[in-house]
Structures are given as structure tokens and as C-alpha cells.
C-alpha positions as CSV (number, residue, x, y, z in Angstrom):
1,X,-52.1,29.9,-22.2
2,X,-53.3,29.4,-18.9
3,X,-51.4,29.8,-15.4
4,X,-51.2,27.8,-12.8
5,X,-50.6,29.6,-9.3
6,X,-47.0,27.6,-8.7
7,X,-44.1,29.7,-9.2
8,X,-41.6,27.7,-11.2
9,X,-37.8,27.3,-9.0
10,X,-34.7,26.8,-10.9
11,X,-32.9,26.7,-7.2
12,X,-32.0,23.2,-7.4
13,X,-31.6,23.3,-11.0
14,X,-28.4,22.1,-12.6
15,X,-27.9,24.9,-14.5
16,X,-27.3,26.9,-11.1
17,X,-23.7,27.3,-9.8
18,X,-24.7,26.0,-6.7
19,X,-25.7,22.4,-7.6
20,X,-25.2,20.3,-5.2
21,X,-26.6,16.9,-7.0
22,X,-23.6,14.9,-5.1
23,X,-23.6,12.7,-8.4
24,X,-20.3,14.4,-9.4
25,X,-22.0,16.7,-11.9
26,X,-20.2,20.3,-11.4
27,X,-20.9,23.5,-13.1
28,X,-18.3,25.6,-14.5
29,X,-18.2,28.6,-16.4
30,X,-21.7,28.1,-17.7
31,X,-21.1,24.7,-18.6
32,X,-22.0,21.7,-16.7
33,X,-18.5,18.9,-16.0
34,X,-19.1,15.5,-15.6
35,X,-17.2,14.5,-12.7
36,X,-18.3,11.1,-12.0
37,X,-16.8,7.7,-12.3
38,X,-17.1,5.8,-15.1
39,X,-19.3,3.0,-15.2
40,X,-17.3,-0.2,-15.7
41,X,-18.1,-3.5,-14.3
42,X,-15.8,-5.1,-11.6
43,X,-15.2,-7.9,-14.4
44,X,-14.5,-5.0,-16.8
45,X,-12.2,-3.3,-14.5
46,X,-10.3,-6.3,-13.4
47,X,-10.0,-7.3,-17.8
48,X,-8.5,-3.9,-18.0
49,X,-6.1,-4.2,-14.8
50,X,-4.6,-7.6,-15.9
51,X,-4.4,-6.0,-19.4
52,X,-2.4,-3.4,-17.8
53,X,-0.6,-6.0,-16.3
54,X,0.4,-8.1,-19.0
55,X,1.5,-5.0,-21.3
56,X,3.9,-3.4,-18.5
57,X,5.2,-7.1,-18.2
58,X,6.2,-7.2,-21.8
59,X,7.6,-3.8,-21.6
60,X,9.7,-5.0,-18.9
61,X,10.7,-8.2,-20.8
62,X,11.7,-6.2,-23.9
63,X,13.6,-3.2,-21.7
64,X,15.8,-6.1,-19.8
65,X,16.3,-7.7,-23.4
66,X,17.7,-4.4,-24.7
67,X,20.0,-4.1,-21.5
68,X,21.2,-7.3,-22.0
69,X,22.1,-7.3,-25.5
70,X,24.2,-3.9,-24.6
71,X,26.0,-5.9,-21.4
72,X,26.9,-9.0,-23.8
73,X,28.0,-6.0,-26.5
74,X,30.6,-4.6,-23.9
75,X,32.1,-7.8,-22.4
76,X,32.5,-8.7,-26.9
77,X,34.1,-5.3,-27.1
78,X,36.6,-5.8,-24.1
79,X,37.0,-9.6,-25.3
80,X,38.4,-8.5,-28.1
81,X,40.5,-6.0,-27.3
82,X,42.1,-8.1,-24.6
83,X,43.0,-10.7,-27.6
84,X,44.2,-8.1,-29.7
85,X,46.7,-7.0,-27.4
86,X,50.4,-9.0,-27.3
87,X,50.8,-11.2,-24.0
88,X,53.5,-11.1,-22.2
89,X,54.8,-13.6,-19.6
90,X,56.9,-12.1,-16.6
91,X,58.9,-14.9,-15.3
């Protein structure tokens, strides 16, 4: 095998603790930590924010639904015991 005269640097390798790559790759306990954003479109991010949208919207429909039902539930409840009970006229 024959040697060249360079001596080989690992300085700025990634496998060093002090990489500073500023491309969100971090190394941490011997292993190297992706850090970065992900790499989604701005059409892709803006499908997945009106998805968001649209799901919190129906959770929000369905919660008000199930408050509802519970109001209309009470004011049956007091209905009927208000009927139930003998009226009597003060005169």
C-alpha cells in the first residue's frame, strides 16, 4: 500500500463532538441526532395545516353536540319534574 504525504484530519468530521455542520446534525453520546427540519413542501405543509383545521373543527362540532344534548337533557329533567308536582293557585 502506498502513502501519500497528507495526513488524514477527522477535525471537521461528523463523528467529532464538536461538529459544527450548522445543518442541524448534532452528536450525542456517540451517536449522531438529526436535528433538522423536515422537508415538506409549502403546498404539503399548508394540505397538512387545513387538515389540522378541518379535524379540530369537527372535534369542536361533535364536543358542542355532546354539550348540547346534556343542556336539552336537564331542562327535560326539570320539565318534568315541574309537571309532576301539584299546582296550586294562591288567590
Amino acid at each position: 500500500m502506498i502513502m501519500i504525504g497528507r495526513k488524514l484530519s477527522i477535525g471537521n468530521s461528523i463523528y467529532q463532538g464538536g461538529y459544527a455542520g450548522g445543518d442541524g446534525l448534532t452528536v450525542k453520546d456517540g451517536r449522531l441526532i438529526n436535528n433538522r427540519a423536515d422537508g415538506c413542501t409549502g403546498i404539503a405543509q399548508m394540505a397538512k395545516l387545513r387538515k389540522e383545521a378541518k379535524r379540530e373543527e369537527k372535534v369542536s362540532m361533535i364536543a358542542e353536540g355532546y354539550s348540547r344534548g346534556e343542556m336539552m337533557a336537564e331542562a327535560r329533567e326539570m320539565m318534568m319534574d315541574a309537571m309532576s308536582k301539584p299546582f296550586k293557585l294562591k288567590l
